[in-house]
ROBAVEX-180031 format. One line per 10 residues: number of its first residue (from 1); their letters; for each residue x, y, z of C-alpha. Coordinates in Angstrom, 2 decimals. Layout:
N
NUM> a> X Y Z  ...
! end
This chain:
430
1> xxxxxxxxxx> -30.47 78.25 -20.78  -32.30 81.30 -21.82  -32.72 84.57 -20.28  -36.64 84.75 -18.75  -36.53 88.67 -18.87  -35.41 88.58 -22.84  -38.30 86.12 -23.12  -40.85 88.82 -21.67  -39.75 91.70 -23.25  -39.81 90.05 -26.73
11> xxxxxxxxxx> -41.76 86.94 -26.87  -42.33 87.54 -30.95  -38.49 87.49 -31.66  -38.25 84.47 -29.20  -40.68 82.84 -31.09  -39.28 83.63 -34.64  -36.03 82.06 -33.47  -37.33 78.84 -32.30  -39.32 78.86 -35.64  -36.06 78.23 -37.28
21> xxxxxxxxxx> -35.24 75.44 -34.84  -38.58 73.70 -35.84  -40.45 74.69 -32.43  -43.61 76.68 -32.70  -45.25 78.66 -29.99  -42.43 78.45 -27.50  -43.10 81.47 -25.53  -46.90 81.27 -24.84  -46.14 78.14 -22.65  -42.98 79.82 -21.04
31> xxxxxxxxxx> -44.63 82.63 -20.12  -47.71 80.89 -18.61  -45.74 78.87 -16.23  -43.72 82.31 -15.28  -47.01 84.07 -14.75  -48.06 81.58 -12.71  -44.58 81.25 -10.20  -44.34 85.28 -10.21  -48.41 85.19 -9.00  -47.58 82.62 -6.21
41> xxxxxxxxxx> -44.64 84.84 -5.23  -46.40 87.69 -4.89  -49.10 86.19 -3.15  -47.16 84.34 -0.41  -45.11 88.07 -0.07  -48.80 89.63 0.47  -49.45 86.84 2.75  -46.32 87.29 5.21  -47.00 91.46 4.98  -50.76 90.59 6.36
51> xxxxxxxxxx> -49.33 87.69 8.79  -47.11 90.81 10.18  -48.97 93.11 10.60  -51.65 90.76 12.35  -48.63 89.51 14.56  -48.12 92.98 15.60  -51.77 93.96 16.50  -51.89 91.24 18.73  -49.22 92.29 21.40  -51.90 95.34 21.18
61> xxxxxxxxxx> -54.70 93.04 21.71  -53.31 91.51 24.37  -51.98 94.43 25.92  -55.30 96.22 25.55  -57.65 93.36 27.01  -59.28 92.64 24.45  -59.56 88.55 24.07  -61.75 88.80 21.16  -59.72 90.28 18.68  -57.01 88.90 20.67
71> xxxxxxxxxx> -58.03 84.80 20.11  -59.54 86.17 16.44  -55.92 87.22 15.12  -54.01 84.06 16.90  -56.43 82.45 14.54  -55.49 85.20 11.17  -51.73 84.28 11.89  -52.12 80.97 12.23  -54.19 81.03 8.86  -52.05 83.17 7.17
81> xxxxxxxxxx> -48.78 80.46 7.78  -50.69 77.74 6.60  -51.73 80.18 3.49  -47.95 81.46 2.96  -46.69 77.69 3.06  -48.82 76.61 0.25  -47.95 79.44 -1.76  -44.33 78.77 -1.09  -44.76 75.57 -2.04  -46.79 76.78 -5.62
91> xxxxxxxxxx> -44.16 79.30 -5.97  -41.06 76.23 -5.50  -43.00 74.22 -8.02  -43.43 76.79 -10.27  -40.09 77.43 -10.55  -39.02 74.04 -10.94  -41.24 73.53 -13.69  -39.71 76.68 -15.91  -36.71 75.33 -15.01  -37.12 72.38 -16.33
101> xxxxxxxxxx> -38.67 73.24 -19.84  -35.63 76.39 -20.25  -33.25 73.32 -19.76  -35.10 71.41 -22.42  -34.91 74.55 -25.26  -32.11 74.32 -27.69  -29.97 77.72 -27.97  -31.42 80.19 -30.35  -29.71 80.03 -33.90  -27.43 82.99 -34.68
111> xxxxxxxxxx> -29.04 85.30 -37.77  -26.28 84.19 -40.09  -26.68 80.74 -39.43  -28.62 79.14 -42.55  -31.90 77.49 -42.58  -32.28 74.24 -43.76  -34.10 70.76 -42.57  -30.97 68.46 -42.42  -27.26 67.86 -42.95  -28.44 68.24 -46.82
121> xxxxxxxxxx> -28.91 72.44 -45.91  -25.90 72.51 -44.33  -23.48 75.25 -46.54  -19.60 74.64 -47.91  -17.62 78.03 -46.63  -14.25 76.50 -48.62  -11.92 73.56 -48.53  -8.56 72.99 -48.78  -6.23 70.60 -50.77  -7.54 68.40 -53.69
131> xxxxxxxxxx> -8.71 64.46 -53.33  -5.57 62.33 -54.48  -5.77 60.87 -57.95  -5.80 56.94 -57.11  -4.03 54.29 -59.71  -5.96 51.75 -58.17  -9.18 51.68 -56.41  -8.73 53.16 -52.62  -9.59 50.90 -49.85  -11.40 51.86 -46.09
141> xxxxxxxxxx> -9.35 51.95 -43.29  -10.18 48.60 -41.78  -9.29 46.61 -45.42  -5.65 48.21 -45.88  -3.27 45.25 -45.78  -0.65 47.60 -43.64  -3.55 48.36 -41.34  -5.09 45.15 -41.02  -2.33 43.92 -38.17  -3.14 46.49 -36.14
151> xxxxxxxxxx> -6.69 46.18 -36.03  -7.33 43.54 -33.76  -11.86 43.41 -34.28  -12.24 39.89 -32.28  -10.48 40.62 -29.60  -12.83 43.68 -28.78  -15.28 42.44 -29.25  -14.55 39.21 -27.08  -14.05 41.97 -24.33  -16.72 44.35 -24.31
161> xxxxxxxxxx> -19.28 44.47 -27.58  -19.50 45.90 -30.65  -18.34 49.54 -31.69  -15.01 48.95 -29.60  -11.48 48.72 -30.86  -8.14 47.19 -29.97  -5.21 48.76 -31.70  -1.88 47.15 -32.13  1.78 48.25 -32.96  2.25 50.30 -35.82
171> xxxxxxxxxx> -1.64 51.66 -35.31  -1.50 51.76 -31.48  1.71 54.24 -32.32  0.75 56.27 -34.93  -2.74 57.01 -32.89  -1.08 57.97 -29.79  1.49 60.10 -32.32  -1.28 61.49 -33.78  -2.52 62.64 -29.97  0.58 64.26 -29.09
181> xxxxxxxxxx> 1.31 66.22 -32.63  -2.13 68.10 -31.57  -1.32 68.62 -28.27  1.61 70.13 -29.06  0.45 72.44 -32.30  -2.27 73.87 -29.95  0.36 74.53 -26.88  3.16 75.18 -28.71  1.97 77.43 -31.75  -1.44 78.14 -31.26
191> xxxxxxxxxx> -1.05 79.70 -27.02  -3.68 77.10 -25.59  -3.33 75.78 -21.68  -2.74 72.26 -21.70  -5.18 70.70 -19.01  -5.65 67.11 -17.52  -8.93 66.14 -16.65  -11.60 63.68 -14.94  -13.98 61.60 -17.60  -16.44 61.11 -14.64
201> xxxxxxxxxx> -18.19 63.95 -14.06  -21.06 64.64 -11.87  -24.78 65.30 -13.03  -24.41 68.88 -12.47  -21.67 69.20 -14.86  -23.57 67.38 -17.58  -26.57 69.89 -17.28  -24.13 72.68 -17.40  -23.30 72.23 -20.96  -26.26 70.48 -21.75
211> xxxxxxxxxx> -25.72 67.52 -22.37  -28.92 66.69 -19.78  -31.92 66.61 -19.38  -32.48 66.15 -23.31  -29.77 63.26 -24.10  -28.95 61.17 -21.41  -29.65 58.59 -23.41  -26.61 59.35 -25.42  -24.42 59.10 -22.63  -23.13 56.55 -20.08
221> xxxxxxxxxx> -24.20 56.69 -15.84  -22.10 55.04 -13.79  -23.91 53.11 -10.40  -23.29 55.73 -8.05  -24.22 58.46 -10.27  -21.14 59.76 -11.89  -21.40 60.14 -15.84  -19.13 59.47 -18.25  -18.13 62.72 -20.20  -18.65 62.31 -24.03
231> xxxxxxxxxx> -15.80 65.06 -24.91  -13.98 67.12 -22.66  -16.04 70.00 -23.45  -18.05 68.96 -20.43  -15.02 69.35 -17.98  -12.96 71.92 -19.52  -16.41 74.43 -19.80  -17.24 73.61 -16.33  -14.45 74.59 -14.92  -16.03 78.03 -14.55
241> xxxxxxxxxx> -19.07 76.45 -13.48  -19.96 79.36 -10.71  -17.11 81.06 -10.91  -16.99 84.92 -11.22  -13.97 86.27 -13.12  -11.80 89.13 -13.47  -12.64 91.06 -17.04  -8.82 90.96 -17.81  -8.47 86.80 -17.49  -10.42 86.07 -20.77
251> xxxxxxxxxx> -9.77 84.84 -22.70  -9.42 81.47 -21.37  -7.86 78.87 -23.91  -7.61 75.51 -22.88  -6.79 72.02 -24.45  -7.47 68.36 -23.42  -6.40 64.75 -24.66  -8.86 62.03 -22.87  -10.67 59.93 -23.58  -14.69 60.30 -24.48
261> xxxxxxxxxx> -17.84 57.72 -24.33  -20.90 57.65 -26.15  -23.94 55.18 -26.24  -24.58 56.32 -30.26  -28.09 55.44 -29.11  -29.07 57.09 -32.66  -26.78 55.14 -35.01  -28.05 51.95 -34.85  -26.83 50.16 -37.73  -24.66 53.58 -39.09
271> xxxxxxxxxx> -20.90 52.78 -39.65  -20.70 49.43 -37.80  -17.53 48.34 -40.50  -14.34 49.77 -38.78  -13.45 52.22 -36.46  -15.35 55.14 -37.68  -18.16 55.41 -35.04  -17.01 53.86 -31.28  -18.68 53.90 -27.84  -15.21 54.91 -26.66
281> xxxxxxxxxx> -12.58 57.09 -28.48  -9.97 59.60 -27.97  -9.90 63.17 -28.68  -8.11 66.23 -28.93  -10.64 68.90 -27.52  -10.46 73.23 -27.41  -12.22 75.42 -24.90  -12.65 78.72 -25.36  -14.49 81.05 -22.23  -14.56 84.34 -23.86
291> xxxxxxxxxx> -16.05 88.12 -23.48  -19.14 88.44 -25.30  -17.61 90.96 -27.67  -15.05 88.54 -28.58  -17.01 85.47 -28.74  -17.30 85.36 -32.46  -13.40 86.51 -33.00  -12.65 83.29 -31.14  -14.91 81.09 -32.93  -13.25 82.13 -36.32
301> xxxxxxxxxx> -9.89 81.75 -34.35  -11.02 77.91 -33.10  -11.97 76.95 -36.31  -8.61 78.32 -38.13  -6.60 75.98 -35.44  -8.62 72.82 -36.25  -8.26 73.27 -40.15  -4.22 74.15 -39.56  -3.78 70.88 -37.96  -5.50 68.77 -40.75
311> xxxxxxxxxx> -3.52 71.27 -43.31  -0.15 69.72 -41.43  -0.81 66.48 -42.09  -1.51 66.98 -45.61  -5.12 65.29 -45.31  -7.56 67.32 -47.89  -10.86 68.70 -45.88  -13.50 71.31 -46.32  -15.67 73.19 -43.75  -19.21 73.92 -43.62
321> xxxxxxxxxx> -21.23 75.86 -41.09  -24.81 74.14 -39.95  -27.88 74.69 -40.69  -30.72 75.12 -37.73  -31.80 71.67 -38.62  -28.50 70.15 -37.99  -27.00 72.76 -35.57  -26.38 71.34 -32.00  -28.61 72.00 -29.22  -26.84 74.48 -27.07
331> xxxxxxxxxx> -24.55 75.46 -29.93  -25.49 79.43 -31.80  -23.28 78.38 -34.87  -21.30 75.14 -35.61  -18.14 74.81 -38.11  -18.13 71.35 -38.99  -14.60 70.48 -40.84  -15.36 67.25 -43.03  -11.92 65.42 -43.83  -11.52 63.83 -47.53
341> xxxxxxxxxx> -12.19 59.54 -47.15  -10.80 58.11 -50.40  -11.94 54.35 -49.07  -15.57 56.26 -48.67  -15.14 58.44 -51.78  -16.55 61.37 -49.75  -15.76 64.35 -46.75  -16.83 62.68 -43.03  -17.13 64.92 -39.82  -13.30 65.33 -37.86
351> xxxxxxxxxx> -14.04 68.29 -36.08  -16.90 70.38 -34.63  -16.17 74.49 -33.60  -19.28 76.00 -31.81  -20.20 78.92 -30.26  -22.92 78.59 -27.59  -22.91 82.14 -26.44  -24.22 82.74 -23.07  -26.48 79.55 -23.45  -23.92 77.96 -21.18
361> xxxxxxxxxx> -23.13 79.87 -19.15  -26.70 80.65 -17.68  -26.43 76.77 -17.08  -23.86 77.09 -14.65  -23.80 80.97 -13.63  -20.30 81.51 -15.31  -19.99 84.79 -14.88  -16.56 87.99 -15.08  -16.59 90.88 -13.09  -15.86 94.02 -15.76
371> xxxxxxxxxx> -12.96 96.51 -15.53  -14.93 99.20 -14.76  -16.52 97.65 -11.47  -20.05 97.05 -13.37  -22.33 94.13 -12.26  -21.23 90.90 -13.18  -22.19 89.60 -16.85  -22.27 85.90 -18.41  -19.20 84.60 -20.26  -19.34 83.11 -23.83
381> xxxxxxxxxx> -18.45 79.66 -24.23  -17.27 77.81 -27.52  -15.72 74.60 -27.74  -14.21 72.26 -30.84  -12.68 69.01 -31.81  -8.90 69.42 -32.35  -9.09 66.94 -33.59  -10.94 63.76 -32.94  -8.25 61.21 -33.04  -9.49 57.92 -33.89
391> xxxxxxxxxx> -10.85 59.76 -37.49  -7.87 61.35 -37.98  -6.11 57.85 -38.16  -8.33 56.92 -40.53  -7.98 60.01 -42.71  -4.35 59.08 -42.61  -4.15 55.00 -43.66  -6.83 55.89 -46.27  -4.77 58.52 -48.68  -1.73 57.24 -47.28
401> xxxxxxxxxx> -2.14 54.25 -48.85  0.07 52.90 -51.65  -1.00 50.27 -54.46  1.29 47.94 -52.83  -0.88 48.12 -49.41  1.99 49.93 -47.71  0.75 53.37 -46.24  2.90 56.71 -46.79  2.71 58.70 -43.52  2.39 62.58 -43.07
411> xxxxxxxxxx> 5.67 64.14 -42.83  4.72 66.30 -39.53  4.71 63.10 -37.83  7.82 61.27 -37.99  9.43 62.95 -35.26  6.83 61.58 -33.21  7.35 58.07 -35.12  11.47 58.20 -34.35  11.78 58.86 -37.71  9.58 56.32 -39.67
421> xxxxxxxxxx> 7.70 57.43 -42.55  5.56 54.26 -43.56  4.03 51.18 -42.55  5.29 48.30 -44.83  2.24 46.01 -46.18  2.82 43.32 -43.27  1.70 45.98 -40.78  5.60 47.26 -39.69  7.01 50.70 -39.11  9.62 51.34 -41.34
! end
């Protein structure tokens, strides 16, 4: 959420940022609704200052003998509470309604963040390792003979719809090896707390990082009003939710495995073959609550330990940052790391690093106390994919694969795989 104040005191560069996001005009209607709650405020405050002092003047009144003036302010305070109620009441509504449109405002692009319309606009910062030279023409994920066995389409679709998946031996291993190699790179080597958390969150929690009021459509309500979190970004960010910090805790690094649901209400008909895009899927996510001065530091930081892990496992990637037409909405800047998809002969999306600045933390009054014993200040908040783990199986059977429709697997992971390095063309660990 944006800072009103910030708003007042510079409405033009509020404006110019929003421009960039494709909004136009932002502040007039911002400050219109503020001008209004502030003049309701300070009318109902006039109000109770008049009801008091009439409150007072009648003891004198009364004291004095005078029914008159007596009887005519009985009638002023009696006027004046009616008066101060409504105003309350403007003043409430008022309130609610800036509220509500500062909720629906994306974050405000950082200046180094490019402009651009589309995914097309968004800018290559560098890759890393070169596409493999294929013999033969590579196949997708789902048409690999070694990965057909463990790809069981039917069956999960018999149970609960389309974009689902059952995986089976050899897969069902390698993606829950895959899990626990990340887990243990980001504990291990890169200092991040391990954390376990809930998937259902309540509604609270989902406006905290934003992902309501804008797209609940994108994600899943349970019955009783408990949501289903679409990363763990939701739980591991509000885990400060309106907490107040000591200067000398943050950073705070944390890292989840769980599992994530999304309705893809705006893919309809986008990567229905295979596994690529699912309603529910695992991932691997980092949480970063940071000091403003550091917040950048740590995004460069979050972005290095996604790329490392996709380095380790030998699969070729490169990373671009966003442009405001495809930057996120609470996000300042966004590293997207694309992995290399022989099968697709191009780079998909594996991992998202963003940096939403205080944007979040306004959402759920996040705050740390400083050193020096100043007034509380709002943390920064980033979060990223590390990785997402269904894709990352993919990346791996697709330049894995052999001509003989075995699959090589990534060195880094046979300790996880007691030693296997391949799944034979029947669909076998071996």
């Amino acid at each position: 959420m944006h800072d009103i104040r910030a708003i007042r005191e510079n409405p033009e560069a509020f404006d110019a940022a929003m421009a960039r996001r494709g909004l136009s005009g932002v502040s007039g209607e911002v400050l219109a609704l503020d001008e209004a709650r502030r003049a309701a405020i300070l009318a109902a405050e006039t109000a109770q200052a008049e009801a008091n002092r009439a409150t007072k003047e009648i003891g004198a009144a009364k004291a004095a003998g005078d029914e008159a003036l007596f009887q005519k302010l009985r009638k002023e305070v009696a006027e004046k509470k009616q008066e101060i109620a409504r105003l309350q009441e403007q003043a409430r509504a008022g309130e609610e309604a800036l509220t509500a449109l500062l909720m629906r405002l994306p974050n405000l692009p950082a200046e180094d963040v490019p402009d651009g319309a589309d995914e097309n606009d968004n800018v290559e910062i560098r890759r890393w390792g070169s596409p493999r030279d294929f013999s033969f023409t590579p196949l997708e994920h789902y048409q690999i003979p070694a990965a057909k066995p463990g790809f069981d389409f039917e069956a999960a679709a018999r149970l609960s719809g389309s974009r689902f998946m059952v995986l089976q031996g050899a897969l069902a291993r390698l993606h829950r090896a895959l899990a626990q190699f990340m887990l243990d790179r980001h504990v291990s080597e890169n200092g991040l707390l391990e954390t376990w958390t809930p998937v259902l969150v309540r509604e609270e929690m989902m406006y905290g990082t934003g992902q309501l009021p804008k797209f609940g459509e994108d994600s899943y309500r349970t019955t009783n009003d408990w949501w289903l979190i679409p990363t763990a970004e939701v739980t591991l960010t509000n885990l400060v939710n309106g907490q107040v910090m000591a200067e000398e805790d943050l950073p705070i690094r944390r890292v989840a495995h769980t599992q994530c649901f999304r309705s893809e209400a705006g893919s309809a008909g986008r990567d229905t073959a295979g596994m690529l895009r699912q309603h529910q899927f695992e991932k691997v996510e980092m949480v970063t609550i940071a000091h403003p001065e550091h917040s950048e530091e740590e995004h460069r930081l979050m972005t290095r330990h996604a790329e490392a892990i996709l380095e380790a496992l030998a699969l070729p990637y490169r990373t671009v940052v966003l442009c405001t037409g495809d930057l996120g909405f609470g996000m300042r800047r966004t590293h997207d790391i694309e992995v290399w998809l022989p099968g697709q002969n191009t780079y998909r999306e594996i991992s998202s690093v963003s940096v939403a600045g205080d944007f979040q933390a306004r959402r759920m009054n996040a705050r740390f106390k400083p050193a020096d014993g100043g007034k509380p200040q709002f943390v920064h908040t980033l979060n990223g994919s590390g990785l997402a783990v269904g894709r990352t199986l993919i990346a791996v059977l697709e330049n894995g694969q052999e001509e003989d429709g075995s699959v090589t697997l990534p060195e880094a992971l046979r300790p996880y795989l007691g030693g296997k390095t391949r799944i034979t063309a029947d669909g076998a660990l071996a």
